[in-house]
N, C-alpha and C positions, 0 to 999 in steps of 0.2 A: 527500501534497501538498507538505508542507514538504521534501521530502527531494528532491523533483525541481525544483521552486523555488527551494532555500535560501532563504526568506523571512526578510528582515529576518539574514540568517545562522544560522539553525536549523540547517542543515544541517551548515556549519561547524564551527558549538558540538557537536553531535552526533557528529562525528567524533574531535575532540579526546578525548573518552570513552571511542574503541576505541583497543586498542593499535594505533601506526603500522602493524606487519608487516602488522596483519588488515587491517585499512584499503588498505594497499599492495595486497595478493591481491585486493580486491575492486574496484579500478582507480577507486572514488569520488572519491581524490583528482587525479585526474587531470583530475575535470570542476569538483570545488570543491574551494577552499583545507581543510587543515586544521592551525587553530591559524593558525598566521601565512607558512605554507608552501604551494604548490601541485608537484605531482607532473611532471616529462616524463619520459615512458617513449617510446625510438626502440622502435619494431617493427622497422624495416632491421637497427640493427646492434645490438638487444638488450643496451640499457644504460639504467641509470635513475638519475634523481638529484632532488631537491626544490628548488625557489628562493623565495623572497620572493614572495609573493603578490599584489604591487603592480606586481614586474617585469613587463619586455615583451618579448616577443620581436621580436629583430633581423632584421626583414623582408630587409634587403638580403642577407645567408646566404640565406636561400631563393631571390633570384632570381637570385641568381651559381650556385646549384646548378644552376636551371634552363636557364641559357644556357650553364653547363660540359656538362648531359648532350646539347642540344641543338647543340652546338660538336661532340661525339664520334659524333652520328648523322649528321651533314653530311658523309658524305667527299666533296663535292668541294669544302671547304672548305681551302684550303693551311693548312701549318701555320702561319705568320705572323699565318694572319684569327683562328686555332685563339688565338692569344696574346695578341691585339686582344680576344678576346671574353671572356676570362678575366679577362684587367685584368693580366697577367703580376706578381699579387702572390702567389704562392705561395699556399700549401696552402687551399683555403678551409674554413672551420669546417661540422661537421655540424646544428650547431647552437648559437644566441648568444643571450642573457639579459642586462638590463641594466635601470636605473632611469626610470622613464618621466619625461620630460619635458629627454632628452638625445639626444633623433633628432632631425636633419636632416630637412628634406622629400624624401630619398630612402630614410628607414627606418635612415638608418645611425648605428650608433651613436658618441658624441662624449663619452661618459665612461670614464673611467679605471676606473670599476670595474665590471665584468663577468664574465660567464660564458661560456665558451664548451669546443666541443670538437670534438678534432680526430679523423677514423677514417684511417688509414695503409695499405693492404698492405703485409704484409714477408715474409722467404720465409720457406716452409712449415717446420713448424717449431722456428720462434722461440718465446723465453722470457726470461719477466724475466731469467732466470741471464745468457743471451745478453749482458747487459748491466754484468755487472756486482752488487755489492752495493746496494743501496736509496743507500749513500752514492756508489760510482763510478759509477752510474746517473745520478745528479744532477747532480753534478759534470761527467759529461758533455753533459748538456741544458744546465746555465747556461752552459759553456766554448763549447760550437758552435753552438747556436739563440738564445740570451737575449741572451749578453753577450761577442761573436769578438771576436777582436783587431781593433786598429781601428774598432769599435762605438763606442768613448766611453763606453762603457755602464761597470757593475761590478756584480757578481753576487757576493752571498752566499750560503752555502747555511747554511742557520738549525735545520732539523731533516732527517731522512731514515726512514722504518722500511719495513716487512712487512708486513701486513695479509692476513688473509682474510675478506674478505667475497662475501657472495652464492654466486656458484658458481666463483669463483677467487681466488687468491693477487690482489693487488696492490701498488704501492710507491706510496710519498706523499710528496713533496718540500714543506717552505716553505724560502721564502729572498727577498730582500730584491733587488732591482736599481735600482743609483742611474745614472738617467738621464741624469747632470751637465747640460749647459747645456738639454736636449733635455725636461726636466721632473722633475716632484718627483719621488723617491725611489719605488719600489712595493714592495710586498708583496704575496704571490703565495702560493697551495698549489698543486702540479700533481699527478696521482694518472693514472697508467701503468698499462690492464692491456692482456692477448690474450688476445684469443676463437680459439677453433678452431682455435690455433699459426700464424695468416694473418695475422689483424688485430690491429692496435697503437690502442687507444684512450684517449687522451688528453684529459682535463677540467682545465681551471686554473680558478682563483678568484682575480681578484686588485683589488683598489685599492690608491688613496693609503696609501702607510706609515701617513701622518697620520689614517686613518680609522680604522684599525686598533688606533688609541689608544681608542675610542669601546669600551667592553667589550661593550655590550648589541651593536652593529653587527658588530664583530670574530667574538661568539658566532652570531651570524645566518649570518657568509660561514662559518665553520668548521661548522657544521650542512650546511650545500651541500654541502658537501667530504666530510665522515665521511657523508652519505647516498645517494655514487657507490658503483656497482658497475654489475655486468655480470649479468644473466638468465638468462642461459644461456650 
């Protein structure tokens, strides 16, 4: 009873007890928090990763999905209405994660610090190497997407490595982007892998620099981050 309840957070406290991995295989966290985390696992593109327990997820990703996959079944929609209905802001996330009490009455989120992730096609394949070392990798994402010339923007790259988790290789970027008059400073990890040599799947973690001073907070976003990979 307690365990299909979580009464009073039994269930919770009960999970804390198993190691993560068992927990993880038995898909419990995904219905309750454990410890101070709750689980999303995508089925589409077989990726998983842990957030804040308290976070919410960012309704308006789900109904930009919805009007992108319904924009691509209209063909006798011109492309122009195709551009209109997308909102022509670029790539939209798979999915978004952020702190409740920072949505708009359209679901959308209004804080600096969140989660989100992006799924790409790229051609068959492709591989981290494709790219680069973990540091020319990086270097390349803050140079052309974070921080172009002209941007205003400034992009540091803070750390880079290699990883193997789950069932592949991946690379792990932080680094710092000062926003100058445009807003404070951020702080950012971005973590790159590919599924099936097709897909390019991309997770960032980022807030205020200034938050990131907070260690117990800083240790929370970095748990996010070392708890991506890929499924399969």
């Amino acid at each position: 009873i307690a365990l299909t309840a979580n009464f009073c957070g039994v269930t919770s406290n009960i999970l804390t007890q198993i190691p993560e991995s068992t927990v993880e295989q038995t898909g419990l966290d995904t219905f309750y928090p454990r410890g101070d985390m709750k689980r999303f696992k995508s089925g589409e593109h077989q990726y998983t990763f842990v957030v804040p327990k308290e976070w919410v997820q960012d309704t308006a990703v789900e109904l930009a999905k919805i009007q992108n996959r319904a924009a691509k079944l209209d063909y006798s929609m011109s492309m122009s209405s195709r551009r209109n209905t997308s909102g022509g802001a670029g790539a939209i996330p798979d999915v978004a994660y952020g702190p409740p009490g920072y949505f708009n009455e359209r679901g959308i989120s209004q804080s600096d610090t969140n989660i989100s992730t992006l799924v790409s096609p790229v051609t068959k394949g492709f591989t981290l190497q494709s790219l680069g070392s973990p540091t020319e990798a990086a270097e390349t994402l803050l140079r052309v997407s974070l921080a172009p010339p002209g941007s205003g923007k400034v992009a540091t790259l803070l750390a880079a490595c290699e990883e193997v988790r789950g069932m592949s290789n991946l690379y792990q970027f932080e680094y710092r982007v000062d926003r100058g008059e445009k807003g404070l400073p951020l702080r950012a990890i971005s973590i790159i892998a590919v599924r099936d040599g097709d897909i390019l799947v991309t997770m960032t973690v980022v807030s205020l620099e200034r938050e990131w001073e907070d260690e117990a907070f800083a240790a929370k976003l970095r748990k996010v981050a070392q708890s991506f990979k890929l499924t399969k």
